[in-house]
N, CA, C and O atoms as CSV, one atom per row, in Angstrom:
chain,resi,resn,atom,element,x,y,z
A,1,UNK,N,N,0.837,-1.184,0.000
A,1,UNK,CA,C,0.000,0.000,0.000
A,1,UNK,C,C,0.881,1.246,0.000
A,1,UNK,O,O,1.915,1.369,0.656
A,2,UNK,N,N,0.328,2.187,-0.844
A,2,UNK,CA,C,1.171,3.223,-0.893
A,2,UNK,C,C,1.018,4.533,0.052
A,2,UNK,O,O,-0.115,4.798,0.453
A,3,UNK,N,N,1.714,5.067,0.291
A,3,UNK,CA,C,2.038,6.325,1.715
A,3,UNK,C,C,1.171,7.452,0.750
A,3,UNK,O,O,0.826,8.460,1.367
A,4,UNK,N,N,0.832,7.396,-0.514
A,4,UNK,CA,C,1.008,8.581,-1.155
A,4,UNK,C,C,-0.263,8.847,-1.568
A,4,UNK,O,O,-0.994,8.007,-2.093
A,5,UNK,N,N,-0.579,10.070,-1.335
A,5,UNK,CA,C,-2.673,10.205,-1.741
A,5,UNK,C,C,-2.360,10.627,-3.214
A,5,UNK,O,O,-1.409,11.280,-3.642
A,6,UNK,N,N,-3.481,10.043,-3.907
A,6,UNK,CA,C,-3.454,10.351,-5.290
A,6,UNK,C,C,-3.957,11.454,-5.536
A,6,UNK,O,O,-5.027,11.726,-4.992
A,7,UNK,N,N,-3.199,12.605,-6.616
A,7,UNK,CA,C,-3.076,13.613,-6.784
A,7,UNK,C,C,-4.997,13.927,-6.990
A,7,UNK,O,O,-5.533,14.880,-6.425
A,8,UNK,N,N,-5.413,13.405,-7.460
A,8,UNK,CA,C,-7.043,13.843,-7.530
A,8,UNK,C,C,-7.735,13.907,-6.528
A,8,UNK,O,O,-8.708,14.639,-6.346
A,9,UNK,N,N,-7.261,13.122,-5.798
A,9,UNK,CA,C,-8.095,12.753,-3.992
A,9,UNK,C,C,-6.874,14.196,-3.319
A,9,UNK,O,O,-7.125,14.333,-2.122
A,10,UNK,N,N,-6.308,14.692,-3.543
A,10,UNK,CA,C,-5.688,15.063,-2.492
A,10,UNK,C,C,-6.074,16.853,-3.147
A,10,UNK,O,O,-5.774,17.769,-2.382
A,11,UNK,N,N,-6.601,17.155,-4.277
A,11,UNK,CA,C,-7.486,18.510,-5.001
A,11,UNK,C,C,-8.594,18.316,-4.300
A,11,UNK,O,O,-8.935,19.155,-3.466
A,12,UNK,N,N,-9.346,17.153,-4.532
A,12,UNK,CA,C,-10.958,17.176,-4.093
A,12,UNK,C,C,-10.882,17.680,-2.503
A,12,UNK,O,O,-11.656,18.558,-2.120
A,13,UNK,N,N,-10.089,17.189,-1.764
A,13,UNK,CA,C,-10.138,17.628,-0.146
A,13,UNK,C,C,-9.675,19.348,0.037
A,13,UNK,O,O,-10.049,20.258,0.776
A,14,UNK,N,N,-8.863,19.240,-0.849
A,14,UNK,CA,C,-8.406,20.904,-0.572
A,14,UNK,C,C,-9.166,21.860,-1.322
A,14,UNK,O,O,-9.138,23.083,-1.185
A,15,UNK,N,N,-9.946,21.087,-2.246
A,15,UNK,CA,C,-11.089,21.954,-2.534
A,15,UNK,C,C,-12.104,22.204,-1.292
A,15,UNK,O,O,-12.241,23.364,-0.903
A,16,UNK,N,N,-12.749,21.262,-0.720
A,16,UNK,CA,C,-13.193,20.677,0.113
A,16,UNK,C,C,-12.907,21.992,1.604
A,16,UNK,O,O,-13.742,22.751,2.097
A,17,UNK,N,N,-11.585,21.839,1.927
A,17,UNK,CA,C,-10.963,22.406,2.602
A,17,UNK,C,C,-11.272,24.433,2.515
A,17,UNK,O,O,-11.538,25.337,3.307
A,18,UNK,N,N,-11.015,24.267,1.018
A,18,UNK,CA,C,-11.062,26.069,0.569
A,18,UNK,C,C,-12.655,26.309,0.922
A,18,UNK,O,O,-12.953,27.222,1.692
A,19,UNK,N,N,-13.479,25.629,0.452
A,19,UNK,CA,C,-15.104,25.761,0.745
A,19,UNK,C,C,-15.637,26.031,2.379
A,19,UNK,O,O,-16.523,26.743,2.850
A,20,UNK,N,N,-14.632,25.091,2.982
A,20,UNK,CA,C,-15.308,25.115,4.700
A,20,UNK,C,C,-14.563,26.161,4.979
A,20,UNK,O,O,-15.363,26.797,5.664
A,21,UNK,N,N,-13.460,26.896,4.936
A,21,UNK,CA,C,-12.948,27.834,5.117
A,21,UNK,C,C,-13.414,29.069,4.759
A,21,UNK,O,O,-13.210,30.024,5.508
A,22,UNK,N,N,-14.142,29.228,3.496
A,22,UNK,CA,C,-14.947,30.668,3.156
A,22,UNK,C,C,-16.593,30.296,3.398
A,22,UNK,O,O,-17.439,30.840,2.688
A,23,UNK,N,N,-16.869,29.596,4.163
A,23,UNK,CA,C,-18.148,29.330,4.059
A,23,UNK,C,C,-18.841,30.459,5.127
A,23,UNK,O,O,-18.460,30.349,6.292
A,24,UNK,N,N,-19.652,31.346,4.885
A,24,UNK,CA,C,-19.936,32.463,5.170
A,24,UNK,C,C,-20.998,32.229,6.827
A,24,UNK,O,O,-21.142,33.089,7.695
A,25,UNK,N,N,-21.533,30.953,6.827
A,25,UNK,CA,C,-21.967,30.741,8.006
A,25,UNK,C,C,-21.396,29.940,9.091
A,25,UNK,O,O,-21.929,29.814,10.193
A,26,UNK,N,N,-19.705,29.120,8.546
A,26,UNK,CA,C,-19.226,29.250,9.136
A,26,UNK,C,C,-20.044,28.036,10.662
A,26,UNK,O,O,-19.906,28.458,11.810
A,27,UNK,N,N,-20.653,26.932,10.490
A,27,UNK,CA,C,-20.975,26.442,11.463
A,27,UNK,C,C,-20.004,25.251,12.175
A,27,UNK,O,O,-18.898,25.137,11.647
A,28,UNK,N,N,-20.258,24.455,13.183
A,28,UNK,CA,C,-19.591,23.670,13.804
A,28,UNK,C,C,-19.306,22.648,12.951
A,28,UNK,O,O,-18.260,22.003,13.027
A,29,UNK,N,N,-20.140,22.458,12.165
A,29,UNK,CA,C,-19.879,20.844,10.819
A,29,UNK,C,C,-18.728,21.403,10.300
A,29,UNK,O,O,-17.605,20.955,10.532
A,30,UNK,N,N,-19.073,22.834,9.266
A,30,UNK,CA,C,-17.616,23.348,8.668
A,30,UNK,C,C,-16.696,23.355,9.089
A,30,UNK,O,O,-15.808,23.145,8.262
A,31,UNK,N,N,-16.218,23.571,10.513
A,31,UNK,CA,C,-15.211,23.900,10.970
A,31,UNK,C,C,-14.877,22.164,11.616
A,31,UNK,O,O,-13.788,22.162,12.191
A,32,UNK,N,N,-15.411,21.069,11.629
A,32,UNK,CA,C,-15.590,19.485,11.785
A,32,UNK,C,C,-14.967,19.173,9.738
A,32,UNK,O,O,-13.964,18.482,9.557
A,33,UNK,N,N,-15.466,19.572,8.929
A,33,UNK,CA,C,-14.821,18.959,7.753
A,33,UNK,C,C,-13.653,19.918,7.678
A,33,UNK,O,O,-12.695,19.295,7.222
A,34,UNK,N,N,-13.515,20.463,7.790
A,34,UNK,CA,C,-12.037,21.216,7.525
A,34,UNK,C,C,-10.954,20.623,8.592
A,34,UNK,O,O,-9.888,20.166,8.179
A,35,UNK,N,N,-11.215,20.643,9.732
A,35,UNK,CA,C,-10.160,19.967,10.485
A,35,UNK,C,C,-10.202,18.212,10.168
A,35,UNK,O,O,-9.290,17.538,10.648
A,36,UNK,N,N,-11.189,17.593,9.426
A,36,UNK,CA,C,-10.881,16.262,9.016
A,36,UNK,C,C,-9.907,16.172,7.789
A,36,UNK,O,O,-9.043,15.299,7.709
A,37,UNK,N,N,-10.144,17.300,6.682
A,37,UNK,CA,C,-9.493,16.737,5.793
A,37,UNK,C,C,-7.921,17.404,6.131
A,37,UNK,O,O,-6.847,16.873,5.848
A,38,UNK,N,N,-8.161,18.919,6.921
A,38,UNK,CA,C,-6.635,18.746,7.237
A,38,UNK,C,C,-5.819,17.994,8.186
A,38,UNK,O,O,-4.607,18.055,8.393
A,39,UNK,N,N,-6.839,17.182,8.789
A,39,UNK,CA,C,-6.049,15.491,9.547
A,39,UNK,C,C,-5.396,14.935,8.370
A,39,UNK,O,O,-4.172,14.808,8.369
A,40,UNK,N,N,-6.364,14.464,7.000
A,40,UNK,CA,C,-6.186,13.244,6.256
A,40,UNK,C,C,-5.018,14.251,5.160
A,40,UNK,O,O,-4.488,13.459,4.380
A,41,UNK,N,N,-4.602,15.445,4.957
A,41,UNK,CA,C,-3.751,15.286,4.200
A,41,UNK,C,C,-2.174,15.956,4.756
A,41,UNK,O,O,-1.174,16.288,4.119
A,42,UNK,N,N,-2.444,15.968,6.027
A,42,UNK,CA,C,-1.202,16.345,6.729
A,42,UNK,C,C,-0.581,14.889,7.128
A,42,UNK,O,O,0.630,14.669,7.096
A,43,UNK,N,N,-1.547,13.936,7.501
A,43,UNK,CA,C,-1.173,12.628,7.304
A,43,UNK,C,C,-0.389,12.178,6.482
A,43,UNK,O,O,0.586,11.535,6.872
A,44,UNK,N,N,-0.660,12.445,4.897
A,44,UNK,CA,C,0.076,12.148,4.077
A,44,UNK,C,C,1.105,12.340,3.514
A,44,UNK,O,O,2.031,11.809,2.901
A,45,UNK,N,N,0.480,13.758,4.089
A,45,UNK,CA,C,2.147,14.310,3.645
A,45,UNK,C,C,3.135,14.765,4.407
A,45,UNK,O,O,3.964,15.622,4.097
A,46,UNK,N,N,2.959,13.701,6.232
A,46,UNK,CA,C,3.622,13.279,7.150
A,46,UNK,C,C,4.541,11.796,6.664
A,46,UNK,O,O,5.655,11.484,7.085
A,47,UNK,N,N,3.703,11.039,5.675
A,47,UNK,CA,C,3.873,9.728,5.228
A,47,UNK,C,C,5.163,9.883,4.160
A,47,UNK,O,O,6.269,9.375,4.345
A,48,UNK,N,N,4.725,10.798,2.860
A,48,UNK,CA,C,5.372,11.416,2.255
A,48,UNK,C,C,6.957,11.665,2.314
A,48,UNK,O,O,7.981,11.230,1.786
A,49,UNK,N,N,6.591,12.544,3.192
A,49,UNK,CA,C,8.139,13.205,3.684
A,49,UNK,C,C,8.371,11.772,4.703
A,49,UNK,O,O,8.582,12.288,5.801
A,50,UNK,N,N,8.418,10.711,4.841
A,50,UNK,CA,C,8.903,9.508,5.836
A,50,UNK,C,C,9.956,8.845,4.917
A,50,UNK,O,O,11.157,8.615,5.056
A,51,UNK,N,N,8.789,8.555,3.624
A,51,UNK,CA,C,9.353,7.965,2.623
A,51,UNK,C,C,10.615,8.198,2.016
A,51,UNK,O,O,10.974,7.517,1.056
């Protein structure tokens, strides 16, 4: 298995990411998906830089 998120999965989250971040209302979910996907790609690119 590879350490490395595939370049399409790793746009869709930081898209993902840019959205919960300007989201104008700004609720507890938004600010719940933004700190998930910046878990899942700091992960990786904790994995990344291992490699």
């Amino acid at each position: 298995m590879s350490n490395r998120i595939p370049k399409d999965v790793r746009e869709v989250l930081e898209k993902i990411q840019d959205l919960a971040a300007s989201d104008s209302n700004h609720s507890e979910n938004v600010d719940e998906i933004f700190h998930l996907t910046d878990g899942v790609l700091t992960k990786y690119a904790e994995a990344e830089t291992a490699s």
